[in-house]
C-alpha positions as CSV (number, residue, x, y, z in Angstrom):
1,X,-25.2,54.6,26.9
2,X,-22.7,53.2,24.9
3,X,-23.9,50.6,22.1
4,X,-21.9,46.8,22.3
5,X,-20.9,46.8,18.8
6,X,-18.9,43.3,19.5
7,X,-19.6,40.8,16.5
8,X,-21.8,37.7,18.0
9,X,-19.2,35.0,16.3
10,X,-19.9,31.6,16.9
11,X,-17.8,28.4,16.2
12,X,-19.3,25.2,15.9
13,X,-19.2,21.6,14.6
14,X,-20.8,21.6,10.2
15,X,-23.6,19.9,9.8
16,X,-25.2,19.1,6.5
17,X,-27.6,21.7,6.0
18,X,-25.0,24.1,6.2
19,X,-23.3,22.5,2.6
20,X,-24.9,25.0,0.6
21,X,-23.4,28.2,2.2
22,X,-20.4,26.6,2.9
23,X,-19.9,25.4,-0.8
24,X,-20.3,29.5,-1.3
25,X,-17.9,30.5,1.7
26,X,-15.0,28.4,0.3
27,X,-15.7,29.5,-3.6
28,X,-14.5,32.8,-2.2
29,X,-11.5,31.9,-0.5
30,X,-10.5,29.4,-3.0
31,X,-11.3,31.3,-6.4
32,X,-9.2,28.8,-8.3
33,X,-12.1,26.6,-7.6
34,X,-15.7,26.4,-8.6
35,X,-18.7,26.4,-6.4
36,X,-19.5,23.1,-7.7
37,X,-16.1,21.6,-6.7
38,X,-17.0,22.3,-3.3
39,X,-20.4,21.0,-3.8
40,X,-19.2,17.9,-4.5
41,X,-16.7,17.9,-1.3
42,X,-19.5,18.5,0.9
43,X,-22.0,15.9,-0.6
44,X,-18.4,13.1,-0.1
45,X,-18.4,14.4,3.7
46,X,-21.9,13.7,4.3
47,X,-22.0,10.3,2.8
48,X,-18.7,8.7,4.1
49,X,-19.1,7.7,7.7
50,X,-16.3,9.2,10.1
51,X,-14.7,7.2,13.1
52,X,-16.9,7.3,15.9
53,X,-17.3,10.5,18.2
54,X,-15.4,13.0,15.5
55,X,-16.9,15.7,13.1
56,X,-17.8,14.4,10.2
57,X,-17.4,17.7,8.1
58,X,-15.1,19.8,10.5
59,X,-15.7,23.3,12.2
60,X,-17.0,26.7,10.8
61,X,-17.2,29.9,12.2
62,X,-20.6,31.5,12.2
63,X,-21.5,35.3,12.5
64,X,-25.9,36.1,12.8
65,X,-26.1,32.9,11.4
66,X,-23.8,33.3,8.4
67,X,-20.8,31.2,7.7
68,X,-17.5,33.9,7.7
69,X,-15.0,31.2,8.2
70,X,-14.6,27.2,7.8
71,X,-12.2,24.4,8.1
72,X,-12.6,21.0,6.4
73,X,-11.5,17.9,8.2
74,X,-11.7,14.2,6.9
75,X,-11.1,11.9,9.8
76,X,-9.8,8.3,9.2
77,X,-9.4,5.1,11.2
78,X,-5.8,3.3,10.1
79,X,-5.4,-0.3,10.2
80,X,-3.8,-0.3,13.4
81,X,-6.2,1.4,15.3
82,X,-5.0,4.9,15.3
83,X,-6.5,7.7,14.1
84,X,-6.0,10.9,11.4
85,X,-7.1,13.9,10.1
86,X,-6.5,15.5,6.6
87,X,-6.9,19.3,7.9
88,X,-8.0,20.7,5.0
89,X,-9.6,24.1,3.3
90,X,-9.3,26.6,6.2
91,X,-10.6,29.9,4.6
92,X,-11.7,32.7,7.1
93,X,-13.3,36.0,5.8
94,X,-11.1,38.8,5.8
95,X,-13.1,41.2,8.4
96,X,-13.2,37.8,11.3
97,X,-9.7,36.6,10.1
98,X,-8.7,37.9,14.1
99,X,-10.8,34.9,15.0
100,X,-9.5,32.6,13.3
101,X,-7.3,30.8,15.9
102,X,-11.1,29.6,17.1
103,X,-10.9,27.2,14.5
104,X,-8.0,25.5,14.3
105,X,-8.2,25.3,18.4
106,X,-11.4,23.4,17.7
107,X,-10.3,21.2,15.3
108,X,-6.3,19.8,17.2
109,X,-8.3,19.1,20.5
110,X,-8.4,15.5,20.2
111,X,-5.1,14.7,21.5
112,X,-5.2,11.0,20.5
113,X,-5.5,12.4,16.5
114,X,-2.8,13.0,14.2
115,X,-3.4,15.9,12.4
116,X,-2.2,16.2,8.9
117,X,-1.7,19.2,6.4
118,X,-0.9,18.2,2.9
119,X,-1.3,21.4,1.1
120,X,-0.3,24.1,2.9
121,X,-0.2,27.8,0.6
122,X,3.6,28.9,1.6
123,X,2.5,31.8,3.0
124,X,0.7,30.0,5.6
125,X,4.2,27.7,6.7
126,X,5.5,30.1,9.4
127,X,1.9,30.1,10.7
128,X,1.2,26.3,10.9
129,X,4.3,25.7,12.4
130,X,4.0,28.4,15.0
131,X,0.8,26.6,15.9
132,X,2.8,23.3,16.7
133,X,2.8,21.6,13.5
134,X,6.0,20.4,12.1
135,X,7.1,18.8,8.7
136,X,7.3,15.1,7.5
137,X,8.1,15.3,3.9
138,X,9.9,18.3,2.5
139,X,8.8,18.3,-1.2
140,X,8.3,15.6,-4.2
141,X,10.2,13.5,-6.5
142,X,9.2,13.6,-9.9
143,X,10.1,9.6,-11.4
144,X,10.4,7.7,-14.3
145,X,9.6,4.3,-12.2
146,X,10.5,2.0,-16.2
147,X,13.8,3.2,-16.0
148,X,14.4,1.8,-12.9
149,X,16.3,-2.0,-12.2
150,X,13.8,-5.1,-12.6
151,X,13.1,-6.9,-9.9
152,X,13.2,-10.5,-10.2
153,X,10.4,-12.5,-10.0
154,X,8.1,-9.7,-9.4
155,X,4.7,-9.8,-12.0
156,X,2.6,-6.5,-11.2
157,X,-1.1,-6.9,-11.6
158,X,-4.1,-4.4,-11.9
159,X,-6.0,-5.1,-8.7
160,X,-9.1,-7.2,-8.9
161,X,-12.1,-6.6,-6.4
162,X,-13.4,-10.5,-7.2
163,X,-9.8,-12.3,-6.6
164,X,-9.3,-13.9,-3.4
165,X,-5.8,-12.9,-2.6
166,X,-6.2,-15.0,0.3
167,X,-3.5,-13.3,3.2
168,X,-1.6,-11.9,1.2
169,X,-3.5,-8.5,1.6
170,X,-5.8,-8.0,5.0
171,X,-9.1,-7.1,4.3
172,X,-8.7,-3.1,5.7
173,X,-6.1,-3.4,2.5
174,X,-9.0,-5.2,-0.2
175,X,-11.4,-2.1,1.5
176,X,-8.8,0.7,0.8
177,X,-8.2,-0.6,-2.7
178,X,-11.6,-1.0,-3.7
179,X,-12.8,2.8,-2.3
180,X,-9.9,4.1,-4.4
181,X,-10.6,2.7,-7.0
182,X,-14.1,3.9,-7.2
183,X,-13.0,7.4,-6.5
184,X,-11.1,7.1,-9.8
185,X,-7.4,6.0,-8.8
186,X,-5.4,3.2,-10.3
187,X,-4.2,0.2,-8.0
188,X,-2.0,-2.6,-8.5
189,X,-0.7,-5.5,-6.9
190,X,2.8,-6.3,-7.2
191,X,3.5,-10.4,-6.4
192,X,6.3,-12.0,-5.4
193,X,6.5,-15.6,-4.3
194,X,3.4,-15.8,-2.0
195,X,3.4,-12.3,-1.1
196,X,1.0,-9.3,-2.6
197,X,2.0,-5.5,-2.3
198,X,-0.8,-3.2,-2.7
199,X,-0.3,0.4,-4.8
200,X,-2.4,2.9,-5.7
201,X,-1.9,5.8,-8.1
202,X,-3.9,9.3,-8.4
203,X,-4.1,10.5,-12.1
204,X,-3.5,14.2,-11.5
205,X,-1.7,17.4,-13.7
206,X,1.2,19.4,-13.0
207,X,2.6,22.8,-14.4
208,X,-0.9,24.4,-14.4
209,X,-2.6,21.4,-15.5
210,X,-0.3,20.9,-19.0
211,X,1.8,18.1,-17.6
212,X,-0.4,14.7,-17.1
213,X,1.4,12.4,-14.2
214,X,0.6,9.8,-11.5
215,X,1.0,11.0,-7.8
216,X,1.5,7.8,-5.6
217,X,-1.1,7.8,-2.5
218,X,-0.9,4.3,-1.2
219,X,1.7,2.1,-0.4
220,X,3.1,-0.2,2.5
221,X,6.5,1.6,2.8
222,X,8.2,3.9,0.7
223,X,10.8,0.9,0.6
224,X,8.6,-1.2,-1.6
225,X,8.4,1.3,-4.5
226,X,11.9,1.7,-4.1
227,X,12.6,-2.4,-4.5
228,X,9.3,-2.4,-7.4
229,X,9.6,0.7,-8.9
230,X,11.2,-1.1,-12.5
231,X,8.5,-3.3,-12.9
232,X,5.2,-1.0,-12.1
233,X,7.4,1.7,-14.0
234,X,7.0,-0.8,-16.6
235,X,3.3,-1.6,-16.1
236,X,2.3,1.9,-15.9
237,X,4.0,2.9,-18.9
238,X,2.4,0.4,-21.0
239,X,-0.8,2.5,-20.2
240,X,0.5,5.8,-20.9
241,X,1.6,6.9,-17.3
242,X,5.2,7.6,-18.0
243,X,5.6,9.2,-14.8
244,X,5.0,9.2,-11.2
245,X,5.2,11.8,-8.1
246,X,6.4,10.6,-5.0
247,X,7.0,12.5,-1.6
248,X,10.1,12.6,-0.5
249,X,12.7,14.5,1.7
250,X,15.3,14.4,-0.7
251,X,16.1,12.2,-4.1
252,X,15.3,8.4,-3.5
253,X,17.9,5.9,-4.5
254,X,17.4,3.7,-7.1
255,X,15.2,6.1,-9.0
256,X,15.6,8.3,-11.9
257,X,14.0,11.5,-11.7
258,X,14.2,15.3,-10.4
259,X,13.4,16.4,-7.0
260,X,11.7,19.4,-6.2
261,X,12.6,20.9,-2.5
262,X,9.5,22.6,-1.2
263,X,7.5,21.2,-3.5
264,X,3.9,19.9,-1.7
265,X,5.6,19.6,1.5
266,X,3.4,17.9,4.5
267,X,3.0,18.6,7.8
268,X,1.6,17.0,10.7
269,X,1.1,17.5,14.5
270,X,-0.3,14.5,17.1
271,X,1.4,11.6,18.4
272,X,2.3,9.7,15.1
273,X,4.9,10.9,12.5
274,X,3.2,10.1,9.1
275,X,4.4,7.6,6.8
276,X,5.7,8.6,3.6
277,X,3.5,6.9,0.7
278,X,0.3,7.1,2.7
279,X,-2.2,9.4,1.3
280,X,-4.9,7.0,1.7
281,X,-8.6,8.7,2.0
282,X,-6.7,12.4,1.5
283,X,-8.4,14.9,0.1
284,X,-6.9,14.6,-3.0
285,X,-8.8,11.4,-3.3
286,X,-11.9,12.6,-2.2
287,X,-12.0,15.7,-3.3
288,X,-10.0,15.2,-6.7
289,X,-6.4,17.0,-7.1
């Protein structure tokens, strides 16, 4: 009698308890990373709430009760109703790695989603793609925002949780401020007349952490850093942020700066083509850079 020999593998939605081997799991597919960076990812999952009837971790694969595989997800309802997901941290062990299209088949199913990858490893671009995902942003513009025209009657503000700003910004606006704000981010508002545009900035490092920047993760339009971009340039260089990183397809006019093709590019699959400037609740936020 011949012995089944099949591994039992399981995929399933995360649930809390499962943090701590998880935290292990990813340690080992992301070495560049300590356990305790995941740690703290998993204890952010658990306490921010996730739109009704979606994962509020994402999926893992499971083999006699172990974790060989895992894929983060952090699901976010947008102002208008829609929804997205920030795919994020897909690691599979190397032995169950033929299994790991059980995954990400869990994780696109809701067809009313956008799905979002932000950091995909090059070597994984053919593969995303193949599974249906296509780009939005082909890299990032590196800016020096001071150098950039004033804009007239435009005064740029730090953004104040006790002012009543009144209409000027909706209160799903005031909530996204304030959140990224506490997760460390800067945010400004930029008024004009009787209108208020909301900005927020991620403190991050580039060229293996030697290089301190900005990385722009909120904004209306990419339009209205264009128009502002002199005057927060100017703002943000009175604090010591010099420079900020935008996305971008190619070099945006009216700024000064270098753009870096295949740099961060972004991908996305579901029913609505992200916006660039939008990296609101990402996992850069939440997680940290």
């Amino acid at each position: 009698m011949t012995q089944d020999v099949t591994p039992r593998i399981r995929c399933r939605m995360i649930a809390e308890g499962d943090a701590p081997a998880l935290a292990d799991l990813l340690t080992r597919g992301f070495p560049d990373r300590a356990v305790d960076y995941w740690r703290r990812a998993l204890k952010t999952l658990a306490r921010r709430d996730a739109p009704d009837g979606y994962p509020r971790f994402g999926y893992m694969l499971e083999h006699e009760g172990a974790p060989v595989g895992v894929i983060l997800m952090i699901f976010t309802r947008l102002g208008d109703g829609q929804v997205r997901c920030n795919i994020s941290s897909w690691y599979v062990d190397e032995s169950y790695r033929g299994y790991a299209s059980l995954l990400i088949a869990a994780a696109v199913r809701h067809k009313d989603v956008t799905y979002v990858n932000i950091s995909p490893a090059a070597h994984t671009w053919r593969v995303i793609e193949a599974q249906g995902f296509r780009r939005y942003c082909d890299g990032q513009m590196l800016a020096v925002p001071a150098l950039s025209r004033w804009t007239a009657n435009a005064r740029v503000r730090p953004f104040d949780k006790n002012r009543d700003y009144g209409d000027a910004l909706s209160p799903q606006e005031r909530d996204l401020l304030i959140a990224h704000v506490e997760r460390g981010c800067l945010a400004f508002v930029v008024h004009e007349k009787r209108a208020a545009h909301p900005f927020v900035f991620l403190p991050r490092r580039m060229l293996k952490g030697l290089f301190p920047t900005l990385q722009l993760v909120y904004c209306r339009d990419i339009s209205d850093f264009q128009r502002f971009a002199g005057p927060l340039g100017r703002e943000l260089l009175r604090q010591g942020h010099p420079t900020v990183l935008v996305d971008a397809s190619e070099k945006i006019p009216g700024l000064f700066g270098k753009f870096f093709r295949d740099r961060g590019p972004k991908y996305f699959k579901g029913p609505q083509r992200p916006r660039l400037g939008d990296l609101a609740f990402s996992e850069s936020v939440l997680f940290g850079p």
